[in-house]
C-alpha positions in Angstrom: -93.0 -14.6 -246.9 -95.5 -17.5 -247.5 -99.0 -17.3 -246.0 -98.4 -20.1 -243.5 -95.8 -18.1 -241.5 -97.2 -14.7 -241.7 -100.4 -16.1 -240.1 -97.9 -17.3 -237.7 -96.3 -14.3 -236.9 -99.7 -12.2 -236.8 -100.9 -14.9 -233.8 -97.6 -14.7 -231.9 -97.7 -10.8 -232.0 -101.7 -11.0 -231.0 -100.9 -13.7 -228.3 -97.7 -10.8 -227.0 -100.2 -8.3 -227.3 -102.9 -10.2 -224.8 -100.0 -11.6 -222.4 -98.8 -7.6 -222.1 -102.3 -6.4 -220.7 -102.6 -9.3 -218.7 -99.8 -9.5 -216.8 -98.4 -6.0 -216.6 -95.2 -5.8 -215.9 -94.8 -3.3 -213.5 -98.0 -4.7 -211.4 -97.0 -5.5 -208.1 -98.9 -8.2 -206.1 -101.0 -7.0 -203.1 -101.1 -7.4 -199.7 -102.8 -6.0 -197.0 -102.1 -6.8 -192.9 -104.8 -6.2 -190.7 -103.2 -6.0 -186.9 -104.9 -6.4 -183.5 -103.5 -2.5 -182.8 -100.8 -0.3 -183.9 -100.3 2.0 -180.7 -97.9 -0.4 -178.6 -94.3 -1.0 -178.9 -95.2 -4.9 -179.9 -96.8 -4.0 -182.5 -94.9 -1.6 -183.8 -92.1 -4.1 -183.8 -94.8 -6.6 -186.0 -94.9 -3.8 -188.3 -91.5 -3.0 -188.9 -90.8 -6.6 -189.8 -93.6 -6.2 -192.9 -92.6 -2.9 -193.9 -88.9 -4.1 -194.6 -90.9 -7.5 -196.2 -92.7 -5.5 -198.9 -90.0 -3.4 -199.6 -87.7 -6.3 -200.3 -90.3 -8.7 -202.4 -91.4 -5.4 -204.4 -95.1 -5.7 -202.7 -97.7 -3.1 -202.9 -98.8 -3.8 -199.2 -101.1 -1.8 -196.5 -100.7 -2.1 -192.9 -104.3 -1.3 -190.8 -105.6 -1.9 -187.5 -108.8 -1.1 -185.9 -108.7 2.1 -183.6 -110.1 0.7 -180.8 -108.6 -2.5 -180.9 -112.1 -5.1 -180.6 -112.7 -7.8 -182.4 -116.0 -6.4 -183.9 -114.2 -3.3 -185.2 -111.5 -5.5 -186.5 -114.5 -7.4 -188.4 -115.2 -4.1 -190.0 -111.9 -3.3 -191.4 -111.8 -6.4 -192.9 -115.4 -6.1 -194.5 -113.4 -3.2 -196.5 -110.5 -5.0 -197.3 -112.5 -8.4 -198.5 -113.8 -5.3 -201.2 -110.3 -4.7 -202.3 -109.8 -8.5 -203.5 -106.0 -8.2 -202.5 -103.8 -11.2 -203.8 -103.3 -12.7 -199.7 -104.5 -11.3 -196.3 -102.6 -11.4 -193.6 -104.3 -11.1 -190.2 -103.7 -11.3 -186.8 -107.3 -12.0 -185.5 -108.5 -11.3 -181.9 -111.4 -13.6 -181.4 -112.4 -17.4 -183.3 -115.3 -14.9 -183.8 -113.3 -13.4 -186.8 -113.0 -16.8 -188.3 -117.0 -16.5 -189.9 -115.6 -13.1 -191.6 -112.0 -14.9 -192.6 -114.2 -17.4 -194.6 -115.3 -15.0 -196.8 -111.7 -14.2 -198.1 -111.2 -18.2 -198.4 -114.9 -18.3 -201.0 -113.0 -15.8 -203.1 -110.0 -17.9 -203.9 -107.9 -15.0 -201.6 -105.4 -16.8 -199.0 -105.3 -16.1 -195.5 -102.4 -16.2 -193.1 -102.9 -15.8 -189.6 -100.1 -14.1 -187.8 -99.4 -13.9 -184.2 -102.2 -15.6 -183.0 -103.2 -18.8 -184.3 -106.8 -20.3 -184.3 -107.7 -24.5 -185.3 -108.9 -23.2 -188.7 -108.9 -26.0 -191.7 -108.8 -23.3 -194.4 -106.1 -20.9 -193.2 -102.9 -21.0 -195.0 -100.5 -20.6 -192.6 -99.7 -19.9 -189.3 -96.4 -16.9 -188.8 -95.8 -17.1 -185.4 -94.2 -18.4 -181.6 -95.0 -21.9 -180.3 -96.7 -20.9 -177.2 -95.7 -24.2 -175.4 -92.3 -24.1 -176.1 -91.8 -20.5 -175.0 -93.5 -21.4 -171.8 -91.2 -24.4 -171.2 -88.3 -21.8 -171.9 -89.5 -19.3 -169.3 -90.0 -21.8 -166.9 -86.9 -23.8 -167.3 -85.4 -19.9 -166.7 -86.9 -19.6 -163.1 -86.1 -22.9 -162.1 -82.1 -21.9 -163.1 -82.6 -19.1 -160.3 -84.4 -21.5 -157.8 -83.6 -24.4 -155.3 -86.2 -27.6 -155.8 -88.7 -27.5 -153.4 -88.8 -23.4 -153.4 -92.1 -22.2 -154.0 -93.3 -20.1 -156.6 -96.4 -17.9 -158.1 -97.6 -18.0 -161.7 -99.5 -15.1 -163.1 -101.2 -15.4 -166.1 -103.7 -14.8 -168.8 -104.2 -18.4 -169.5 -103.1 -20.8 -172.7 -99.8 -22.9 -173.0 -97.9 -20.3 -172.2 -99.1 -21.5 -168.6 -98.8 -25.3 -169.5 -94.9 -25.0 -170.8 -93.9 -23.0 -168.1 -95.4 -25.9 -165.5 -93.8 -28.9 -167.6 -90.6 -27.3 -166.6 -90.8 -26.0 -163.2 -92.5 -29.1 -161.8 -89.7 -31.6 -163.8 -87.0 -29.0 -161.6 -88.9 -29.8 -158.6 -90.4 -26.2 -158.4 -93.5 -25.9 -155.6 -96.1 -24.2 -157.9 -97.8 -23.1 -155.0 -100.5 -20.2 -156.5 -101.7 -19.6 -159.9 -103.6 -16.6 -160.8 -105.0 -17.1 -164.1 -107.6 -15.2 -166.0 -106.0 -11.9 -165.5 -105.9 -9.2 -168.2 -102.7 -7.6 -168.9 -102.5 -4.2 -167.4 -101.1 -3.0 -164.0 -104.4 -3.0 -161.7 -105.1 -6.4 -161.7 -102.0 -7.6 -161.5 -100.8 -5.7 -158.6 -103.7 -6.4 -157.1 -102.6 -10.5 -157.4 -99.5 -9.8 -156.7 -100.3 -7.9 -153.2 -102.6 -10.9 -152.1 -100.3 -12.9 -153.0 -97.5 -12.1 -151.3 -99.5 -11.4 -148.2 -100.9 -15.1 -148.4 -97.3 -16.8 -149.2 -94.7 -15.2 -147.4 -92.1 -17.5 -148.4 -92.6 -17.1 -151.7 -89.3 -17.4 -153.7 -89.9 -16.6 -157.7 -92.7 -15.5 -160.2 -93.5 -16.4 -163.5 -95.8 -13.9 -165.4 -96.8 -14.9 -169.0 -96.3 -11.2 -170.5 -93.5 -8.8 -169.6 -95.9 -6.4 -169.1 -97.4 -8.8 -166.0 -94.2 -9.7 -164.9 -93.0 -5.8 -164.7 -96.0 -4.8 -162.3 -95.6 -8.4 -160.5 -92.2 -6.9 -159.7 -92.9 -3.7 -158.8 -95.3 -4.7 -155.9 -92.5 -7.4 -154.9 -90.1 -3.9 -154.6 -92.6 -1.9 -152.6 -92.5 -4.4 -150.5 -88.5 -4.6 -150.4 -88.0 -8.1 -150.9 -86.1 -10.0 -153.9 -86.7 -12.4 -156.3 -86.6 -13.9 -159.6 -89.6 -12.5 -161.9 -89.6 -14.2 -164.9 -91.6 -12.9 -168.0 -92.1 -12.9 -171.6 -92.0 -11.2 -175.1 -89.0 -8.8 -174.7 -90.6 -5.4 -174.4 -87.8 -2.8 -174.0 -88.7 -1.9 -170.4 -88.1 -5.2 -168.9 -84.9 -5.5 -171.2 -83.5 -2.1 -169.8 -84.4 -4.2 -165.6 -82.2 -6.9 -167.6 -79.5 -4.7 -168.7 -79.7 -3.1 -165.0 -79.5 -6.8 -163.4 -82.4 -5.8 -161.8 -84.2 -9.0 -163.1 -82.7 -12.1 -164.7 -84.1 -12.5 -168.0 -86.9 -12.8 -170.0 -87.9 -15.1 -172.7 -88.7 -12.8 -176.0 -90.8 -13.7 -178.8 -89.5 -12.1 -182.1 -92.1 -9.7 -183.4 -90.2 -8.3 -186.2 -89.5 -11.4 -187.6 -92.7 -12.5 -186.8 -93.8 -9.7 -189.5 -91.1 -10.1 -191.9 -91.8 -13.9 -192.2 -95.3 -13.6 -193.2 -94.5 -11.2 -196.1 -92.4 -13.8 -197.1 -95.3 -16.8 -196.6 -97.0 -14.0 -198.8 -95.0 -13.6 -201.4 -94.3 -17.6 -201.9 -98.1 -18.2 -201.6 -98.5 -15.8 -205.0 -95.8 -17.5 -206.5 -97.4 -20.5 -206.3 -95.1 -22.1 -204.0 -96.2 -24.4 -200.9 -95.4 -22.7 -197.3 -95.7 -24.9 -194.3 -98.9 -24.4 -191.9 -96.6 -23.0 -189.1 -94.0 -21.1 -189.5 -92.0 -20.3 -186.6 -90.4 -17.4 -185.9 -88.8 -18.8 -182.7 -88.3 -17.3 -179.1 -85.0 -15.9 -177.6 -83.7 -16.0 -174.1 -82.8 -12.5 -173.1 -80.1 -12.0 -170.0 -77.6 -9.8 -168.9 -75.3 -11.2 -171.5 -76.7 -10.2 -174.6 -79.5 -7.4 -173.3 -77.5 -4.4 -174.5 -77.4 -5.8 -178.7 -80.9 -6.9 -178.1 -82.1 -3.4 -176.8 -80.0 -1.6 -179.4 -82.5 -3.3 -181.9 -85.5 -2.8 -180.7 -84.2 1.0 -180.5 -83.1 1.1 -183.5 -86.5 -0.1 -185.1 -89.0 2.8 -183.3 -86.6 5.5 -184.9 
């Protein structure tokens, strides 16, 4: 063997040597997703869907969520993980207060896609997650189906374009939006509490739209302790409004899809350490739910807490 070639074979077994420790074949990439909470049924859903992502992309991915879920505890977690260096963070973040902290993952060269809720962030990645507008639109254009123009109707609500969809619609049907409660937060005393003034102040009131299932199921249960009937229309597909579905006891519900929600960013993930491009919002699309298709839809979500 002349000297020319073994000098070229010592530098191509040196050069397999070096390429070995640095990318180590049985590495995986890492992800961690840092949730709002991991105690309700939505979120438990959201977690299903990137559990089943890193198993199928081979990821070595951690799913955390502060206690207490606060924005400022949230903050904290990720203070840890920003130590970790993982290859992407995925993050569903409570407040634009989180942004400032988020930045710091962006100085280090570590992506950041935001999931579930979106915030008007230059340096985010991607967004996984339901166009709130359109949903809105959907839901309303739901109620209308179950109303006569000119009836007149309640909206309960949070806030956001959830609100603004669900108007579009109702007012191009020729809905009467004739009381909206906004600012609420999404638990049972307050929105009973709505509910009861409301129906006391409008008693021809003829439907309700409720911008979380959760609302829309303690809008309904004052409009039952009161024995009257109509459509209540909400949204995100919790289980218990899907078994009132399945009962015809309400009409429907517009459901966002949480599990794909989560599967979808484990995907954005895994593209992202590929080097591949991933849009800046990715939706994961809304569903109407109705009698028709309740049952399959409720098997799921059953199947998925198991």
């Amino acid at each position: 063997m002349n000297k020319g070639l073994k000098v070229l074979l010592i530098i191509f077994v040196i050069s397999t040597i070096l390429i070995g420790f640095i990318f180590k074949p049985d590495e995986k990439p890492k992800v961690v997703v840092v949730l709002k909470e991991l105690d309700t049924e939505y979120w438990q859903f959201v977690r299903a869907g990137v559990e089943r992502g890193f198993r199928e992309f081979n990821i070595d991915g951690e799913v955390i969520a502060p206690r207490f879920g606060s924005a400022k505890l949230q903050n904290a977690l990720l203070k840890k993980v920003l130590k970790e260096k993982p290859d992407v963070l995925v993050v569903s973040p409570f407040l634009s207060s989180n942004i400032p902290m988020l930045a710091q993952f962006d100085k280090k060269k570590i992506p950041v896609l935001l999931l579930d809720t979106d915030y008007p962030w230059e340096n985010k990645t991607s967004y996984i997650g339901t166009n709130n507008l359109e949903l809105g639109r959907k839901a309303g254009a739901l109620l209308a189906s179950k109303l006569q123009p000119g009836d007149k109707v309640a909206i309960i609500a949070g806030g956001g374009d959830r609100v603004k969809g669900a108007k579009i619609s109702l007012e191009a049907a020729g809905i009467n939006i004739t009381v909206e409660k906004l600012g609420l937060e999404n638990e049972a005393k307050p929105v009973k509490e709505a509910m009861e003034t409301i129906l006391w102040d409008y008693p021809d009131l003829k439907g309700v739209f409720a911008t979380t299932d959760i609302m829309a199921i303690n809008a309904f249960k004052v409009i039952e302790e009161h024995e009257l009937k109509m459509p209540v229309i909400g949204a995100d597909g919790i289980i218990e409004m899907i078994e009132l579905i399945e009962n015809e006891e309400l009409p429907g519900t517009v459901a966002q899809n949480p599990f794909d929600m989560g599967y979808l960013s484990i995907e954005a993930a895994m593209k992202v350490i590929n080097g591949e491009k991933v849009d800046r919002f990715i939706d994961s699309d809304v569903d109407f739910i109705i009698k028709g298709n309740s049952k399959q839809r409720l098997d799921f979500l059953e199947n998925l807490l198991e």
